[in-house]
C-alpha positions, -999 to 999 in steps of 0.1 A, spaced: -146 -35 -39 -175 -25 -57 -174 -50 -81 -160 -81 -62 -173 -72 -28 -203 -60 -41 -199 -26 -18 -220 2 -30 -197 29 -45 -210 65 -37 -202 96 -57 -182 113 -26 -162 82 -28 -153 80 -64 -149 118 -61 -122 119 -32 -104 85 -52 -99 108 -83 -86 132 -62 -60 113 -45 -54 93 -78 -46 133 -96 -26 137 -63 -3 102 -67 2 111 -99 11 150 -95 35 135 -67 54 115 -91 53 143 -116 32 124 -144 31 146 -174 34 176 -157 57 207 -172 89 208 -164 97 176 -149 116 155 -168 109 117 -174 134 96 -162 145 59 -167 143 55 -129 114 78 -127 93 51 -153 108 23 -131 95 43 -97 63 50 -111 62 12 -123 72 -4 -90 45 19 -67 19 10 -97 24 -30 -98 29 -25 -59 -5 -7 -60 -23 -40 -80 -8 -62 -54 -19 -45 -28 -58 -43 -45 -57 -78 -49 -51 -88 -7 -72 -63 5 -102 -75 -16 -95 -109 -10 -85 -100 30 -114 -76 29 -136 -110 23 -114 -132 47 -117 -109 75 -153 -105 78 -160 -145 76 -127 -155 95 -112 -144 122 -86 -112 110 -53 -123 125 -63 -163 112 -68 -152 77 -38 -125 74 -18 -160 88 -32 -181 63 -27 -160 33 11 -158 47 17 -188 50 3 -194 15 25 -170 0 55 -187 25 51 -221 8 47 -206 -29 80 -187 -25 98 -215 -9 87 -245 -36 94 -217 -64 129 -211 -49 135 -240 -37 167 -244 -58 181 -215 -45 182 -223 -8 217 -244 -14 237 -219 -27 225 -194 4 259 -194 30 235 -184 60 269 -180 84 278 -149 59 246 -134 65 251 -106 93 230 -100 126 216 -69 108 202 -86 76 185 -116 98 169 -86 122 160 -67 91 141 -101 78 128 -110 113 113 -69 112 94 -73 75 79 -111 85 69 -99 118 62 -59 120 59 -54 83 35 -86 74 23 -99 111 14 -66 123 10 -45 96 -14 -68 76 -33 -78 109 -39 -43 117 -52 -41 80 -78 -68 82 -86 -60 116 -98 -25 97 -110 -45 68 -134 -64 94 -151 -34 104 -144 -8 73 -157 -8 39 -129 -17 22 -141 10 -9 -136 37 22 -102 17 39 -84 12 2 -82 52 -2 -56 54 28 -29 33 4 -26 69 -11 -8 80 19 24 51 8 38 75 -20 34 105 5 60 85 31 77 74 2 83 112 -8 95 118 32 115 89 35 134 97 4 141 134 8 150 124 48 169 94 42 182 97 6 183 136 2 160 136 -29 149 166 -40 113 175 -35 95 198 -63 64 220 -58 43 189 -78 50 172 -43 35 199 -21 8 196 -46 0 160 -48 6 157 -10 -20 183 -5 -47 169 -30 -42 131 -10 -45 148 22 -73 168 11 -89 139 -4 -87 115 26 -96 146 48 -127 148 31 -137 118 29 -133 111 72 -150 145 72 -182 134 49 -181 96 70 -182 115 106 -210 138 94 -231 105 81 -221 87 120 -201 67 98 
């Protein structure tokens, strides 16, 4: 943000970023004692990273589009965008796809992440990107390996060690300070 955006980037800011960034990575147990480095632990900690520099990438650029364009507008366009770059890209594939095989489920499941996942959930973003610096908004995608962590011990009984009480707390801690520090300014 600082750098494309041109926001300016305050020490409290850069402070409570390192502390959630030491949090994500005591969460997923990043060269800390005891916890042994996995195959699927390298590919978890690969996925939330290149998920992480996708994620950088549209909020800058929605971060931009939502304060010249109207939120909802841009989040559509960019969408529709990535819609028509998937479809020529796969385009080859849709023959093979026997659509009467695919159950009631899988089509709601697909109707849920186009329309609650990317409608709403990226027009809520921009709506936030409109009126947040995005330097002070992008510190909340710390919170993503925090559900992660619930929705796997909840849904996948995985086991939780104390580096996730601790790298819970620090992104907690961090974004806690940070609201804390923007109320104080009226911010």
């Amino acid at each position: 943000a600082a750098l494309v955006l041109r926001e300016p980037l305050g020490p409290r800011t850069l402070a409570a970023g390192a502390m959630a960034l030491a949090g994500a990575l005591a969460l997923s147990g990043v060269g800390l004692p005891g916890v042994e480095v996995t195959r699927d632990r390298l590919i978890g900690n690969g996925m939330y990273l290149a998920a992480t520099l996708c994620e950088v990438s549209v909020t800058l650029a929605g971060g931009r589009l939502a304060r010249r364009y109207d939120p909802l507008a841009a989040m559509g366009l960019m969408k529709m965008a990535g819609f028509v770059a998937a479809a020529t890209l796969y385009a080859g594939v849709w023959d093979d796809v026997q659509y009467e095989a695919v159950s009631g489920r899988a089509w709601g499941s697909i109707v849920f992440l186009g329309a609650g996942a990317s409608v709403f959930g990226y027009g809520v973003w921009y709506w936030v990107l409109r009126r947040v610096p995005v330097n002070q908004a992008a510190l909340t995608l710390f919170l993503q390996p925090i559900f992660g962590t619930v929705f796997g011990y909840v849904l996948a009984s995985e086991q939780v060690g104390w580096n996730t009480a601790v790298g819970g707390a620090l992104i907690l801690g961090a974004l806690g300070w940070q609201q804390a520090v923007l109320r104080a300014r009226g911010g």
